[in-house]
C-alpha positions in Angstrom: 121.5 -43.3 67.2 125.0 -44.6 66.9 124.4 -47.5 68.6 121.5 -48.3 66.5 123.5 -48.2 63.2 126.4 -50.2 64.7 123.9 -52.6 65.8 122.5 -52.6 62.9 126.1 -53.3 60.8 126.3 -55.9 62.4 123.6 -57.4 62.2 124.2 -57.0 58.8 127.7 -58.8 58.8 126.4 -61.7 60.6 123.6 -62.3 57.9 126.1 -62.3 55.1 128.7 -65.1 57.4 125.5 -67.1 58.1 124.2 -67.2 53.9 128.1 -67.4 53.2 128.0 -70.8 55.3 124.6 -71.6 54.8 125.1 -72.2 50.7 128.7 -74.0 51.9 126.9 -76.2 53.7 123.9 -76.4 50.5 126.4 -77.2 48.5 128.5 -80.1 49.7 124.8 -81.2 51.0 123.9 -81.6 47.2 126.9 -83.9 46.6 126.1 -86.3 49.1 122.2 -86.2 48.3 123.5 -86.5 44.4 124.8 -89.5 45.6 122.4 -90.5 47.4 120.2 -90.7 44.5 122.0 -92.3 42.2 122.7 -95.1 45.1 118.8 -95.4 45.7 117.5 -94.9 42.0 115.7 -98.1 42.3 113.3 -95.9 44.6 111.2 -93.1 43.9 113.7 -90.6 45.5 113.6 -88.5 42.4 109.5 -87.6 42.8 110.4 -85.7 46.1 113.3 -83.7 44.4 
């Protein structure tokens, strides 16, 4: 039963690193794709997003 729980907590803390870095990397993935766009404006770049 123990086991399960600390299994379980962890699971738990490796969830919350891995959205922490997930919206780090969303993030600074934005402000490259931001400008991206405005480099590419000329396409239709902005009817995907």
């Amino acid at each position: 039963m123990s086991e399960c729980t600390k299994s379980h907590g962890n699971g738990i803390i490796l969830i919350s690193v891995y959205v922490h870095v997930y919206f780090l990397f969303f993030s600074t993935f934005l402000v490259k794709n931001e400008i991206l766009i405005s480099i590419l404006q000329k396409n239709d770049f902005k009817n995907i997003f």
